[in-house]
C-alpha positions as CSV (number, residue, x, y, z in Angstrom):
1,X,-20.4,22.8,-20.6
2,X,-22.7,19.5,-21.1
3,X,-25.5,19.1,-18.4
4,X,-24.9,16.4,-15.7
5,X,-27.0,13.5,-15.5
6,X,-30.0,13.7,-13.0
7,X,-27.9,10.8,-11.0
8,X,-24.7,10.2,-9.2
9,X,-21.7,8.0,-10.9
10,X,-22.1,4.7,-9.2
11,X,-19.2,2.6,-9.0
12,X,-19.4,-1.1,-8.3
13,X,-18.0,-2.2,-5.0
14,X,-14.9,-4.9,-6.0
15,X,-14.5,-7.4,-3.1
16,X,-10.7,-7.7,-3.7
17,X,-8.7,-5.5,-1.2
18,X,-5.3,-6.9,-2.1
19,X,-2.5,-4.1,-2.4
20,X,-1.9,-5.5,-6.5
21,X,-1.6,-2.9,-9.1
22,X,-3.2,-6.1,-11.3
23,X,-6.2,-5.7,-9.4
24,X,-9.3,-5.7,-11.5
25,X,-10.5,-2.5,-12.9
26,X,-13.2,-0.9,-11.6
27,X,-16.8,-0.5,-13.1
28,X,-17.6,2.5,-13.7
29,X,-20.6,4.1,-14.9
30,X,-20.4,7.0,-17.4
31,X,-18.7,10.0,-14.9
32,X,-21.0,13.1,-14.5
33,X,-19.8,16.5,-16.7
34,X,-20.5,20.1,-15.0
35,X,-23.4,21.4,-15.3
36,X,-23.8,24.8,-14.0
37,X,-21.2,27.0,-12.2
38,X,-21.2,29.8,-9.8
39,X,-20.4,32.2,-12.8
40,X,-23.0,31.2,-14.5
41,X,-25.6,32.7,-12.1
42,X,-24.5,35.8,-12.1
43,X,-22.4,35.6,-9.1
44,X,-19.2,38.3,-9.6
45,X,-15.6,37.3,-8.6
46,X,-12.6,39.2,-8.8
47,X,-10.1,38.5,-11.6
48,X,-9.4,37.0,-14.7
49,X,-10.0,33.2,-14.8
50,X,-8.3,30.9,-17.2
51,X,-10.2,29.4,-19.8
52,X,-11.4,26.3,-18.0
53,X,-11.7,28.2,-14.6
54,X,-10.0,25.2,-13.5
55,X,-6.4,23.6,-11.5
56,X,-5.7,22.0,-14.9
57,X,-5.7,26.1,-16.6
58,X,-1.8,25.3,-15.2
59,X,-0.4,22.9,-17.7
60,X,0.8,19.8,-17.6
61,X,-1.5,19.5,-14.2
62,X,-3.6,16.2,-14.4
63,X,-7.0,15.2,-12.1
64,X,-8.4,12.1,-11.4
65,X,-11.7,10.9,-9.6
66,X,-13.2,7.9,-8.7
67,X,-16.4,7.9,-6.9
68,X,-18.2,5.1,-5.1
69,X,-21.9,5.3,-4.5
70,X,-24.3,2.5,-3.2
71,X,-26.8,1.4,-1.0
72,X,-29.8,3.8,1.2
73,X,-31.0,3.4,4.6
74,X,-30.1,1.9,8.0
75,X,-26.1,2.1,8.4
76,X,-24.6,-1.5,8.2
77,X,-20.7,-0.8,9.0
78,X,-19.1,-2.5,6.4
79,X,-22.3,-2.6,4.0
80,X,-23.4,0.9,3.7
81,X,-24.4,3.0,2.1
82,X,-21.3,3.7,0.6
83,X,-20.6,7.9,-0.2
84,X,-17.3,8.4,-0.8
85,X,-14.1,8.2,-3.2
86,X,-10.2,9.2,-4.5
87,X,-9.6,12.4,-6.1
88,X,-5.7,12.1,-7.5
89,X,-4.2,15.2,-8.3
90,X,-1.0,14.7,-10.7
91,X,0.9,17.9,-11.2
92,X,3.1,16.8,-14.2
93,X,0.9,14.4,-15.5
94,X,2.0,10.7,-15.5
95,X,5.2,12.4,-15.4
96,X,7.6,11.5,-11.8
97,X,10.1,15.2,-12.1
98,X,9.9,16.0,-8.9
99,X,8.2,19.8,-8.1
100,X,8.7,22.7,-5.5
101,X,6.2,22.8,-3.1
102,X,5.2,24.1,0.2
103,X,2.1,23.6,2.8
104,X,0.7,25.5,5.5
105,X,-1.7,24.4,8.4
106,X,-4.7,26.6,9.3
107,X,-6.0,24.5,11.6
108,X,-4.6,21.0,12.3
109,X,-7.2,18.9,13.2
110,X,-6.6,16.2,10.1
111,X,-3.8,14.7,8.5
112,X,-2.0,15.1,5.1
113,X,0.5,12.7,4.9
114,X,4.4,13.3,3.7
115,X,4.7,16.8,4.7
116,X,7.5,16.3,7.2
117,X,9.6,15.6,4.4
118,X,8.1,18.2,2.0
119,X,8.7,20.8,4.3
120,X,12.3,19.8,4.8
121,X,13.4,18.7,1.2
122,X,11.0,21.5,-0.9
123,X,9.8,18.9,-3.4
124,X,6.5,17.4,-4.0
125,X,7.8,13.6,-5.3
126,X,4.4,12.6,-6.9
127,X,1.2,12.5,-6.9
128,X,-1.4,14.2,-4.7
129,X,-4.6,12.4,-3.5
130,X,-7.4,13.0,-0.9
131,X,-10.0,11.1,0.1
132,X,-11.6,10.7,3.6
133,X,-10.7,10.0,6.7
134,X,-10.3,6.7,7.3
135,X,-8.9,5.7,4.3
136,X,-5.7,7.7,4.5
137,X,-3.5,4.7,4.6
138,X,-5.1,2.3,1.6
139,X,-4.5,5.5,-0.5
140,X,-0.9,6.4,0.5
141,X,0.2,2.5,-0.1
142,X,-2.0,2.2,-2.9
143,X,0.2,4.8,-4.7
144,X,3.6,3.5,-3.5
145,X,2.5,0.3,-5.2
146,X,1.4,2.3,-8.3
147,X,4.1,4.1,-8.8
148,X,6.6,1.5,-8.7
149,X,4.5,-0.8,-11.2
150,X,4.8,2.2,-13.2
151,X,8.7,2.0,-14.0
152,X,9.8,4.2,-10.2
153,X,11.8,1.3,-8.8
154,X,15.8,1.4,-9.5
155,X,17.3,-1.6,-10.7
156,X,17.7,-3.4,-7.5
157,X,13.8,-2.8,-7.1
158,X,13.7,-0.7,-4.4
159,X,11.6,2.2,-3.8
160,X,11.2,5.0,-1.7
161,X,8.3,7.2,-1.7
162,X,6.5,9.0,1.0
163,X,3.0,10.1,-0.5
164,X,0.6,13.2,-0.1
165,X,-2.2,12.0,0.7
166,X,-4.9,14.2,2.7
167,X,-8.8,13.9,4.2
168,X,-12.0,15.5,5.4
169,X,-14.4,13.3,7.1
170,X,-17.5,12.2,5.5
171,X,-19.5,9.9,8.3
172,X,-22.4,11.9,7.9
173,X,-23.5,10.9,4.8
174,X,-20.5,7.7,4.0
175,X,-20.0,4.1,5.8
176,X,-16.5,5.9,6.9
177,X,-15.8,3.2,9.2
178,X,-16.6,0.4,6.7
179,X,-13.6,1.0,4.6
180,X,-14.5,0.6,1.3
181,X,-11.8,2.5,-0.6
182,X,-9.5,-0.2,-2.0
183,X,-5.7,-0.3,-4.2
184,X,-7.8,-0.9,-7.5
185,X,-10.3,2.3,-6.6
186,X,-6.9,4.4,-6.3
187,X,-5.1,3.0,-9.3
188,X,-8.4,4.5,-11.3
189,X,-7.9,7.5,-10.3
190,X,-4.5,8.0,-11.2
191,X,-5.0,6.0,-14.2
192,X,-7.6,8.1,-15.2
193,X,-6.4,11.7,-14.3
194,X,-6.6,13.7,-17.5
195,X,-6.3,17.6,-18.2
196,X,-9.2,19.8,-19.6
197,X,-12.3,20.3,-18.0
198,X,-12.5,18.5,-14.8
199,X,-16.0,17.4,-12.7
200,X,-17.1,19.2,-9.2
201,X,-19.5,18.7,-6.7
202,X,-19.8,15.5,-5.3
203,X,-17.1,13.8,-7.3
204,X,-14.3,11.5,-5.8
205,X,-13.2,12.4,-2.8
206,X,-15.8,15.2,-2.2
207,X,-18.4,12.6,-2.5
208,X,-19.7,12.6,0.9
209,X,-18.8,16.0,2.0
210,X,-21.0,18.5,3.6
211,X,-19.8,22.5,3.3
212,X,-21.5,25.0,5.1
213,X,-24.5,22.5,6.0
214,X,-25.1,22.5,1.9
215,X,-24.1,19.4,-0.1
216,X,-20.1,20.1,-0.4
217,X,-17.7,18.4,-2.0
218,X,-14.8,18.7,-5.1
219,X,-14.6,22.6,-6.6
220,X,-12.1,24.5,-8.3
221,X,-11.1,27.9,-10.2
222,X,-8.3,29.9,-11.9
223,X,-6.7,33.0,-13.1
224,X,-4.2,34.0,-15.4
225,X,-2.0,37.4,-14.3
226,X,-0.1,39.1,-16.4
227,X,3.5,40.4,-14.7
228,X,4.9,43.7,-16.5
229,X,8.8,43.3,-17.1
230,X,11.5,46.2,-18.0
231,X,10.1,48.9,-20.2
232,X,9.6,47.9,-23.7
233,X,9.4,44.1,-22.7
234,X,6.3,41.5,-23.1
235,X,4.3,41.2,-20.1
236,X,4.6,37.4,-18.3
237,X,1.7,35.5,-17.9
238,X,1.2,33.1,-15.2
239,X,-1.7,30.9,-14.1
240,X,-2.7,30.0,-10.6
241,X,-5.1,27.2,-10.0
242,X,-6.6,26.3,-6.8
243,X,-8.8,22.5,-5.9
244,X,-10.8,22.5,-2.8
245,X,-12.3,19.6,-1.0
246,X,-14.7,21.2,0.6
247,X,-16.3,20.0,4.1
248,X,-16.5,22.8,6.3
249,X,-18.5,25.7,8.7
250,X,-21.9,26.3,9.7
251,X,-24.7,27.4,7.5
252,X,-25.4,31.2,9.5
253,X,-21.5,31.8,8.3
254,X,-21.8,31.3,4.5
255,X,-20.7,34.2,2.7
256,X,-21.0,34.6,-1.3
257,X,-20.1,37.7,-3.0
258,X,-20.8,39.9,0.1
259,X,-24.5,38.3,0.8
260,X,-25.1,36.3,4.0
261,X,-26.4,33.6,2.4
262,X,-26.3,31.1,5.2
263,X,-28.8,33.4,7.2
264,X,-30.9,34.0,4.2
265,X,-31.7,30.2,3.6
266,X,-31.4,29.1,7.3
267,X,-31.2,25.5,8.4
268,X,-29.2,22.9,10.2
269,X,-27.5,19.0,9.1
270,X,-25.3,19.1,12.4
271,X,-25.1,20.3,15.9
272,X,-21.2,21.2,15.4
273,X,-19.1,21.3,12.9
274,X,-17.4,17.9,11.9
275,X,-15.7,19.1,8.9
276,X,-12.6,20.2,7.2
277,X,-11.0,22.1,4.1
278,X,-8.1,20.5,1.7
279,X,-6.4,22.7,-1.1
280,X,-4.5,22.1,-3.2
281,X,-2.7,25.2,-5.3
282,X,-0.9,24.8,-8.6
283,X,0.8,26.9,-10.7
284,X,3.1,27.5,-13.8
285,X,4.9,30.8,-12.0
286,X,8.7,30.0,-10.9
287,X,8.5,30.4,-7.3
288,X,10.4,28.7,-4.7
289,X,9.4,26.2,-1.6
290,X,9.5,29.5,1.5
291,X,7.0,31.0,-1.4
292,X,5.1,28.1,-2.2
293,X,4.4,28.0,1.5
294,X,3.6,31.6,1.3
295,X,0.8,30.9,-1.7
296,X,-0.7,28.0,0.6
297,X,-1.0,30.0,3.2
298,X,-3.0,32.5,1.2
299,X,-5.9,30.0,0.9
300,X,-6.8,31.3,4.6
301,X,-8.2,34.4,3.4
302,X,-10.0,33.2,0.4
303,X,-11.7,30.3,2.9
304,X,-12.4,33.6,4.9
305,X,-14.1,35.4,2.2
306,X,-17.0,32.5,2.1
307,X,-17.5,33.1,5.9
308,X,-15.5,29.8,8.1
309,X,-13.6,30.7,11.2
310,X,-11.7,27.5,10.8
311,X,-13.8,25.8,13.9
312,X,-12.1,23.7,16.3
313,X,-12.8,20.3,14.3
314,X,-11.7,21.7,11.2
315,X,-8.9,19.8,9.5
316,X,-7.6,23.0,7.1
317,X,-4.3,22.0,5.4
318,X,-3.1,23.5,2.3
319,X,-0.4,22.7,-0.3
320,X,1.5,24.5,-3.5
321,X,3.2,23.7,-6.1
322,X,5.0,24.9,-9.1
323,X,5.3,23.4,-12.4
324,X,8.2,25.4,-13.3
325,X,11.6,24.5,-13.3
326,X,11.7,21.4,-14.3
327,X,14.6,18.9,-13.5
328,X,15.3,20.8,-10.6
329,X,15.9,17.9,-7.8
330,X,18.3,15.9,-10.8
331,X,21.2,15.3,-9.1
332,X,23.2,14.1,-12.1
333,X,24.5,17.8,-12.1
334,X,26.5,19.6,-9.0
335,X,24.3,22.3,-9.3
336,X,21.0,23.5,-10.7
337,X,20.0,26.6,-12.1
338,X,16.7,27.7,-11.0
339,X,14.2,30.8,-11.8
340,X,12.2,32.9,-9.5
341,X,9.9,35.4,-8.7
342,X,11.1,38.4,-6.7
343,X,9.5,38.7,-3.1
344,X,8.4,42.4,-4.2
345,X,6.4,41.2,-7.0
346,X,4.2,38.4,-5.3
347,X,1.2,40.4,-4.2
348,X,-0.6,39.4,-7.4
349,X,0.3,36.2,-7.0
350,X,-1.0,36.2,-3.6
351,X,-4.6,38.2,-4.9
352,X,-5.0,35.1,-7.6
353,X,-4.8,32.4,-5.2
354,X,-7.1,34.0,-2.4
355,X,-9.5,34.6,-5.6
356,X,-9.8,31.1,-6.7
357,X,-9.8,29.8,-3.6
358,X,-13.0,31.5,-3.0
359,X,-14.8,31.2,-6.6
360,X,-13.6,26.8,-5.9
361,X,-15.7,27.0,-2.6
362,X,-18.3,28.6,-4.1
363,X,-18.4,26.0,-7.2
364,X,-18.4,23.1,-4.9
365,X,-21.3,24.4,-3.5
366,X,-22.8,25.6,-7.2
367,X,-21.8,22.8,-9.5
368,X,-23.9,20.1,-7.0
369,X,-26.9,18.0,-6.2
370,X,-28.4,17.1,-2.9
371,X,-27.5,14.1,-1.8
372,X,-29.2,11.2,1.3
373,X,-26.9,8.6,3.2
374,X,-26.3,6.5,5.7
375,X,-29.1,6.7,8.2
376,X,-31.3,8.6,5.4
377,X,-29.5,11.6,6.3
378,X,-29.6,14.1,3.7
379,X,-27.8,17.3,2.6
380,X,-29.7,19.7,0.4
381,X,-27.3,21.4,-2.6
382,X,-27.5,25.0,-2.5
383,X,-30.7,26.3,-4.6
384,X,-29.1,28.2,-7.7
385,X,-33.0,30.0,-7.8
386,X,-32.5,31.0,-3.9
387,X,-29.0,32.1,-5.4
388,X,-30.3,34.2,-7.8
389,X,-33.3,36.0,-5.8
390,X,-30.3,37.0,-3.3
391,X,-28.2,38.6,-6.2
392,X,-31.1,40.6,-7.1
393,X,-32.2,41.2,-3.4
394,X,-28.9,42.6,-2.6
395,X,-27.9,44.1,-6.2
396,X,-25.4,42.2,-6.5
């Protein structure tokens, strides 16, 4: 991997807010590249990742940031400083065929939006996108408009579309009630989403998060399984990638590979925790939306592996898809031939995704600088020499 630039993308404010897909583009400065990730520390993890150890390991799937940072000192609602952004998450690529899907609440304090009629229909209908809290709704009309200048409207030029669109709240460090996502800043990011390696840490939506009282953010992983057939017959390989945006628990609770991190490097941003946890699982494995909803629910237990309890304020939605079976909602045929997984042969399905879910928190937290805000707050990263002195402290 390239190193990251000593400083944060900066992206320059636009003063239009008009919901126009001919908005101008935004400026952008060059966009920061990883620069060192848990694994590269030393820190173990269980299974076999894919070779970018990223969402986008499962093809076809497509990420896009844009991240707006500006302004120190005193908070001016409205003004600043600005700490915040759109990750877009695009699981066929620019492509609209429709894909099972499923999500599961841990805790419900936060919103994702178009999940009454992903739970009922099984389909994810386009693009994913999280941002924070109070910019929800800019987001999911930004990509209605999007997606109808893109070709989606039928000839009579209607279109209906009811987004996924999901938050965690970053006031402590972001002008959250200044509102200073806009259409144009969401049209980059899906305009932009791209496979290959992808940028963490404190990267589009993430920008202003805090996780574990450590500078939080954007972090993901993968692994490939391999799934013995019938004697005599290939092995399948599948891929499961998981995307975190992580803004959750208090410091004394982080966990990382066993060692109580949290306590060893003690120190406090908050008096409670304000945050929340959005995943997002993909995969190329043929599974159906009960079993989507079984993989998102999953991501529990590799959140539990780095220490939260899910607090009371903690917004912990989830969502899975699968990019296989494509064509599956066309209704030009009666019916629709469609291949699963057997229920029996999930469990390492199931160990992948808790996996990755884990390594993803822990490479938000990794992959990361430390960052000041509104207010001069500031959120120290997590020191990767600290990190190492603990791995030898506790052979690890």
């Amino acid at each position: 991997m390239k190193s990251k630039p000593p400083r944060l993308i900066v992206l320059a404010l636009l003063a239009s807010s008009a919901l126009s897909v001919d908005a101008r583009e935004p400026q952008t400065s060059p966009p920061p590249v990883q620069q060192v990730r848990a694994r590269a520390l030393g820190i173990p993890f269980d299974g076999t990742p894919g070779p970018l150890n990223a969402i986008t390991d499962v093809a076809g799937v497509e990420v896009g940031y844009t991240t707006l940072v500006s302004g120190e000192g005193k908070l001016e609602v409205g003004h600043g400083p600005i700490r915040t952004g759109v990750t877009a998450v695009l699981p066929r690529g620019k492509n609209d065929d429709p894909v099972y899907a499923g999500v599961f609440s841990l805790n419900g304090n936060g919103e994702m939006t178009g999940t009454a009629w992903l739970e009922e229909g099984g389909f994810l209908e386009g693009p994913i996108a999280l941002t924070n809290t109070h910019s929800v709704g800019v987001v999911r009309d930004a990509i209605i408009a999007w997606r109808i200048k893109k070709g989606g409207a039928d000839p009579g030029g209607f279109y209906w579309s009811l987004p996924v669109v999901a938050e965690t709240w970053d006031g402590w460090l972001n002008d959250v009630n200044g509102f200073h996502v806009k259409p144009e800043h969401v049209f980059n990011a899906l305009d932009t989403a791209h496979g290959g390696a992808i940028d963490e840490g404190s990267v589009g939506g993430g920008t202003g998060m805090v996780c574990y009282e450590f500078k939080g953010g954007t972090g993901t992983a993968s692994r490939k399984i391999e799934m013995k057939e019938k004697k005599d017959a290939a092995p399948r390989t599948f891929t499961i990638g998981v995307l975190v945006q992580a803004n959750f628990g208090r410091r004394p609770q982080l966990m990382i590979a066993g060692m109580p991190v949290g306590r060893e490097i003690p120190g406090q941003v908050y008096p409670r925790e304000n945050g929340s946890c959005i995943a997002v699982v993909a995969t190329d494995a043929p599974l159906l939306p009960h079993q989507l909803k079984r993989l998102a629910r999953r991501v529990s237990l590799g959140l539990a592996r780095t220490g939260t309890v899910s607090g009371n304020g903690s917004g912990d939605l989830f969502i899975a898809f699968s990019t296989a079976n494509p064509e599956a909602s066309n209704p030009d045929k009666v019916t629709r031939s469609v291949e699963t997984v057997p229920n029996d042969r999930l469990d390492p399905i199931f160990d992948a995704v808790v996996q990755a879910t884990e390594e993803a928190v822990v490479n938000a937290l990794i992959d990361n600088q430390s960052m000041s805000g509104r207010d001069d707050h500031k959120v120290e990263a997590l020191s990767h020499d600290r990190v190492r002195e603990l791995l030898k402290k506790y052979n690890r």
